[in-house]
C-alpha positions in Angstrom: 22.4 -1.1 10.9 26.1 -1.6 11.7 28.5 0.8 9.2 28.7 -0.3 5.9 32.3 -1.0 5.9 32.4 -3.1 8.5 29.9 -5.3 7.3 31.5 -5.9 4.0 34.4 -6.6 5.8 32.3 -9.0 7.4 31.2 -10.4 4.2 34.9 -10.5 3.0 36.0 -12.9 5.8 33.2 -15.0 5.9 33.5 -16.1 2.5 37.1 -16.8 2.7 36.3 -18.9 6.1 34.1 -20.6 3.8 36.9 -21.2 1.0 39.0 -22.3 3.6 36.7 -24.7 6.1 34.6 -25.8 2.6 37.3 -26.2 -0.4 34.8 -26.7 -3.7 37.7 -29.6 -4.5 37.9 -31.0 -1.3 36.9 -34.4 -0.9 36.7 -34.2 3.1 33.0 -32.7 2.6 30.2 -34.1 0.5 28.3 -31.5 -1.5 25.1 -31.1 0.6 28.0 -30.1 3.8 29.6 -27.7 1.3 26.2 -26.0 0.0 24.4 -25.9 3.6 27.9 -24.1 4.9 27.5 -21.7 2.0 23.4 -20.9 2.3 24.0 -20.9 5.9 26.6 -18.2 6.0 24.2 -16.2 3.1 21.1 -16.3 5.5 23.3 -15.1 8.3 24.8 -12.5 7.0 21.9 -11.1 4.9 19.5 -11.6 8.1 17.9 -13.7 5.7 14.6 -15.6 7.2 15.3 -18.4 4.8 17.0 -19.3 1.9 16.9 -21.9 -0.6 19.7 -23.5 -3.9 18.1 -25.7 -6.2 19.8 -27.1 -9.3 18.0 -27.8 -13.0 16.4 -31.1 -13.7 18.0 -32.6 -16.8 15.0 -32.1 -18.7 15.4 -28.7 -17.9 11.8 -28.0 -16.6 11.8 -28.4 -13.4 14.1 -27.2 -10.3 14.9 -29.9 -8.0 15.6 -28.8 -4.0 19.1 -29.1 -3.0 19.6 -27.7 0.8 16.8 -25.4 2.1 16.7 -23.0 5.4 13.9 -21.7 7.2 11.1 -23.6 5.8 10.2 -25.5 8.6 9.3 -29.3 6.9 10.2 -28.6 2.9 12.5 -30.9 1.7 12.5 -32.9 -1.4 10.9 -30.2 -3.4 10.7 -30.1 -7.4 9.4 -27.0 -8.6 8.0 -27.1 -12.4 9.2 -24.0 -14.1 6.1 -21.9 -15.6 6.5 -18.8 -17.8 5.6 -16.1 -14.8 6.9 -17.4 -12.1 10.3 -15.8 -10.3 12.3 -18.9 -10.2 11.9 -19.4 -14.3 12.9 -15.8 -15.1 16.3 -16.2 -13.1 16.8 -19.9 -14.7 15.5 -19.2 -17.6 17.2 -16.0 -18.3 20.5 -16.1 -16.3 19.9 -12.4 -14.6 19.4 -12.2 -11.0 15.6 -10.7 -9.5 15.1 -8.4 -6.9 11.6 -8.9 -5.7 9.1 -7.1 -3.2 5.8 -7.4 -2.8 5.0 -4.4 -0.4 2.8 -5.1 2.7 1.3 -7.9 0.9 3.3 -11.3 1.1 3.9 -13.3 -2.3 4.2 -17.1 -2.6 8.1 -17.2 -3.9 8.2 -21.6 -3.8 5.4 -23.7 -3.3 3.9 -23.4 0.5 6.7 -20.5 1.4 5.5 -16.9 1.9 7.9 -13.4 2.0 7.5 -9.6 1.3 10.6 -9.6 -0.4 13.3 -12.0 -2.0 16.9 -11.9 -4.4 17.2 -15.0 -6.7 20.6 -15.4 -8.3 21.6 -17.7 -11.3 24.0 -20.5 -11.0 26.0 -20.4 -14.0 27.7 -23.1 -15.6 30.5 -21.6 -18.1 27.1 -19.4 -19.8 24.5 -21.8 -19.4 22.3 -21.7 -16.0 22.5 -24.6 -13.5 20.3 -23.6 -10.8 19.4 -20.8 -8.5 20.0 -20.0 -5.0 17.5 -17.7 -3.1 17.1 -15.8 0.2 13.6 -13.8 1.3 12.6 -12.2 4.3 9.6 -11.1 6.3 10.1 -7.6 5.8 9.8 -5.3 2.6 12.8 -4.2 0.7 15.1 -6.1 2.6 17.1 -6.2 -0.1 19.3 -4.2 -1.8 20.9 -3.2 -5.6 24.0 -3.1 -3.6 24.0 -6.4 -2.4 24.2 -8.1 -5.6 27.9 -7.8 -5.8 28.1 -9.6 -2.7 25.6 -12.1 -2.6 27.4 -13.1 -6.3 30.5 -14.6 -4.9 28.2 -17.1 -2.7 26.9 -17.8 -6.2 30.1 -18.5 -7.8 31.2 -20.8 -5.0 28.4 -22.3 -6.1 28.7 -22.4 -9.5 32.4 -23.7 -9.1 31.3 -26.7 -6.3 28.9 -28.1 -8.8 31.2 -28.2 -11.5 33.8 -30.0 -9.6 31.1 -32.2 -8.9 30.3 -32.8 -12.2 33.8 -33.1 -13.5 34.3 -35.3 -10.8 32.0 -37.7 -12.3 33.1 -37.7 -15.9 37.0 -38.2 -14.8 35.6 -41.7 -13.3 36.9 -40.8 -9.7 33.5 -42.0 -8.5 35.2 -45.6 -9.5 37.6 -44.8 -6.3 35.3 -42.8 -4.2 31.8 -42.2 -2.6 30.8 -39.0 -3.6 28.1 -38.7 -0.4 30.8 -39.3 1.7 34.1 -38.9 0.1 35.0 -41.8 1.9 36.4 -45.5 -0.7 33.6 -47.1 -2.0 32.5 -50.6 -1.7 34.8 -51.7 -4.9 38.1 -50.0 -3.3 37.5 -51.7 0.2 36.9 -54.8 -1.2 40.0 -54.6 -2.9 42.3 -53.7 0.0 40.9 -56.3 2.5 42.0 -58.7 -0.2 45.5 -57.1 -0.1 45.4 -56.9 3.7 44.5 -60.5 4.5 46.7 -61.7 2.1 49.4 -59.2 3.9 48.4 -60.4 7.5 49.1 -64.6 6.3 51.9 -63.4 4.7 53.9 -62.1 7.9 52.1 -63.9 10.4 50.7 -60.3 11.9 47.1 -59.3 13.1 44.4 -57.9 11.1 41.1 -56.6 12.4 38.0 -55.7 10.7 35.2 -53.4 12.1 31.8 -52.9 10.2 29.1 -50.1 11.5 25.9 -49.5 10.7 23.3 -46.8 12.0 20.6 -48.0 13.8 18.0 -45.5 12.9 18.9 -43.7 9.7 15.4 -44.8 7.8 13.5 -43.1 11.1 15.8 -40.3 11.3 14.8 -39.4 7.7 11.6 -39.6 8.0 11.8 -37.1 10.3 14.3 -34.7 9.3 14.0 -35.8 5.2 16.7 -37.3 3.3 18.8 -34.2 2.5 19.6 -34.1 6.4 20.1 -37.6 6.1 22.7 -37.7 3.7 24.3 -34.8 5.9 24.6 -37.5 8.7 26.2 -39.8 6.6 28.9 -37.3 5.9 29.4 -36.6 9.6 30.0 -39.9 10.7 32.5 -40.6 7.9 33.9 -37.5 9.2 33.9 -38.9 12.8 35.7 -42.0 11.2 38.2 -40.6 9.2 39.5 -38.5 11.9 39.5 -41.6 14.7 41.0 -43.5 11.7 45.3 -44.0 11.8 47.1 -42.9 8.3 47.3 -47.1 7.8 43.7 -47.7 8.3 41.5 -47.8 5.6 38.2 -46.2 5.7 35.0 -46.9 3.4 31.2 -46.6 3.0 29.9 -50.4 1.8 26.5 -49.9 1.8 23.6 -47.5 2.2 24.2 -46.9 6.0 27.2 -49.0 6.5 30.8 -48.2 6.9 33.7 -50.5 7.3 37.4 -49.8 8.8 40.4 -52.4 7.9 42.9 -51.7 11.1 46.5 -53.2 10.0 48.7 -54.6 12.6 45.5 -54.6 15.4 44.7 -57.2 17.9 40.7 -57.7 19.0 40.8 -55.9 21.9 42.8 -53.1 20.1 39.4 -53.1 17.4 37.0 -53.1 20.5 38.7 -50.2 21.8 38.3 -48.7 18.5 34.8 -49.6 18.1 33.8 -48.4 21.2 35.5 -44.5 21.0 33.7 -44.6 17.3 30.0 -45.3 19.3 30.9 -43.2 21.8 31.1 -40.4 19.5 28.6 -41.0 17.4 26.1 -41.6 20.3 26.8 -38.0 21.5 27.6 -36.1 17.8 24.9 -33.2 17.5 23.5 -34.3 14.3 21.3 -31.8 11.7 17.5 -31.4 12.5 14.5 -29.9 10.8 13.9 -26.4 11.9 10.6 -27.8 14.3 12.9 -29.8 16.3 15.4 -29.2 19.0 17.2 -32.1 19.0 18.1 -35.6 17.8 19.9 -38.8 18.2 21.4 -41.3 15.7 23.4 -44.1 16.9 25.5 -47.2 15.6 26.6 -50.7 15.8 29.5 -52.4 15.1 30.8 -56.1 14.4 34.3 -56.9 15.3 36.3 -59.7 13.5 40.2 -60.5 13.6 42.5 -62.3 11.6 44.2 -65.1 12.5 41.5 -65.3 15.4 39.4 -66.6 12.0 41.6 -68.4 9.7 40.5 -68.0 5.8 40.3 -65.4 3.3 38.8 -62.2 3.4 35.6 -63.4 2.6 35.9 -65.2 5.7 36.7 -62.5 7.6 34.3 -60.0 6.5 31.4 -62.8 7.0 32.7 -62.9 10.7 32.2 -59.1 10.7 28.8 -59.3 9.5 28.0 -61.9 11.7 29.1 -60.1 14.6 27.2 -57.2 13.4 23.8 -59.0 13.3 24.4 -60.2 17.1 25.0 -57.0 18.3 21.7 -55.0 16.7 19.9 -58.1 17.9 20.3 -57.0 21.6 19.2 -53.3 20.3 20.8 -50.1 19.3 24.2 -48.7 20.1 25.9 -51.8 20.8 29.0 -54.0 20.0 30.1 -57.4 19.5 33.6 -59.6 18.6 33.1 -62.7 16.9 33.3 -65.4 18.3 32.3 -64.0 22.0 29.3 -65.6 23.6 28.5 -63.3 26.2 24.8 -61.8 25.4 25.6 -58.2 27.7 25.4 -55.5 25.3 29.3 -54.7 24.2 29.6 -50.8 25.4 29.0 -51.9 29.1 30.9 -54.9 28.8 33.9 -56.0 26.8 35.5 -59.3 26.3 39.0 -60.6 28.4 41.3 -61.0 25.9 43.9 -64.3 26.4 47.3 -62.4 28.6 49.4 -62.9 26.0 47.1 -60.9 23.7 46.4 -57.9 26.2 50.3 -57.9 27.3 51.0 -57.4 23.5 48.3 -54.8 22.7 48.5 -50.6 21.9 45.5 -48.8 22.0 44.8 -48.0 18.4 45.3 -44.0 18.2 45.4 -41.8 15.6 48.3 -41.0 14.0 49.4 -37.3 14.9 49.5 -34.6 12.4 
């Protein structure tokens, strides 16, 4: 057991790379990121072999799984709280549990088996949101004097849901995607009206890209929903960061995204479209703890304005069209509309007229 003062120490600055890398306010990282980072850092430091944060139903009766570790295929668990059981003590009663059952394992959730556990209350203000929960194969792993510690995981907690919650009275789910924290489906609607009507305006060029992952219903299947709204974070994350300071970034539908790229010729959106796939195609994604890896992968339509005259209807259609050509020739590819070549797009990519190509910048992100 390494000296106790280094370990705290230990403790000390992993919660604070926590604070720092997971922000409770930030909007770059959905919730499910933020509460994995946090149970994840718990289990490692306690030696934990799994660990578990659930949140209250609204009827109160029930605990509803939020992000699990070490439970092999649990997911989408709701636990009904009876009078005896651990987790309705803690929720029920706000005060953490110590728990050991000896050389004898004891059922702690539904299915999962340890020798000894710590269950801490969420709080809300006084009232109790949830619990989160770490056991281990061992007896009397845990300790009176890791309360103190394990508390400020539970506080980061605490605070992350209310932001949440907060969030969601204040209306800033009008502007944002919560999953995601990308614009919603209003807000891009919105600015590709503005941008369109821009791009007429001053004669310039406006290009539309619209993804959408090829095997998301699969991939949770597999690895349950929970990890699949992880991977809907991470690819908004691969976006935002390809994505300039003038482009505009949004999540308009279930598993689609689209990007509006100002000031963009087609073969400048191609470009785009392709690093995006690229990425994606080769982004370590989450998987259940039975598997060793996974792939999740993406397809994109390309449309450009004034290459389709109209409104943005128009141009989104185009987009859409686009899309439904390229996942007709199978995953992981992309297509321009308007192009009547039938090779799948990442291999092969349209020759754009010389004027256009003499004229073009690769579309970079902005530094800083």
């Amino acid at each position: 057991m390494e000296d106790r003062l280094a370990w705290t120490e230990r403790v000390i600055s992993r919660y604070r790379r926590l604070w720092d890398d997971y922000f409770p306010t930030s909007q770059h990282s959905s919730t499910p990121v933020k509460l994995t980072a946090c149970l994840t850092e718990a289990t490692t430091l306690w030696s934990a072999s799994g660990g578990v944060i659930m949140t209250g139903t609204r009827a109160g009766v029930a605990l509803e799984l939020a992000v699990i570790r070490g439970a092999g295929q649990a997911r989408n668990m709701i636990v009904p709280l009876q009078e005896a059981s651990l987790l309705s003590q803690v929720y029920s009663h706000g005060k953490l549990e110590l728990l050991s059952g000896g050389e004898e394992e004891l059922e702690i959730l539904p299915g999962i088996r340890a020798k000894s556990a710590v269950c801490l209350p969420i709080l809300s203000g006084t009232a109790v949101s949830g619990i989160m929960m770490l056991w281990a194969d061992d007896k009397n792993h845990f300790k009176e004097s890791d309360v103190k510690f394990l508390s400020l995981f539970a506080s980061y907690i605490s605070m992350l849901l209310e932001v949440d919650d907060l969030s969601e009275r204040l209306g800033e789910n009008m502007l944002l995607d919560l999953l995601t924290g990308l614009h919603n489906r209003k807000q891009f609607d919105k600015r590709l009206r503005d941008e369109v009507m821009r791009a007429s305006r001053y004669s310039i060029n406006l290009s539309l890209v619209v993804f959408d992952i090829d095997n998301l219903e699969a991939y949770n299947d597999s690895c349950g929903h929970m990890m699949g709204n992880l991977a809907l974070s991470d690819i908004a994350s691969v976006l935002r960061k390809s994505a300039r300071e003038v482009d505009f970034v949004g999540r308009i539908g279930g598993d689609e995204f689209g990007i509006l790229l100002p000031e963009t010729t087609r073969l400048g959106a191609i470009r785009f479209a392709e690093r995006i796939r690229s990425q994606v195609a080769a982004y370590p994604f989450p998987v259940s703890e039975d598997e060793t890896s996974t792939n999740l992968t993406i397809c994109a339509g390309v449309a450009n304005y004034p290459s389709i005259a109209g409104d943005e209807l128009r141009l989104l259609a185009g987009a859409y069209e686009a899309l439904s050509l390229a996942k007709a020739l199978g995953p992981n590819n992309i297509k321009l509309y308007g192009e009547s070549s039938t090779a799948p797009q990442a291999a092969q990519e349209p020759e754009p007229p010389e004027e256009e190509e003499a004229a073009e910048e690769d579309h970079q992100p902005e530094e800083g």
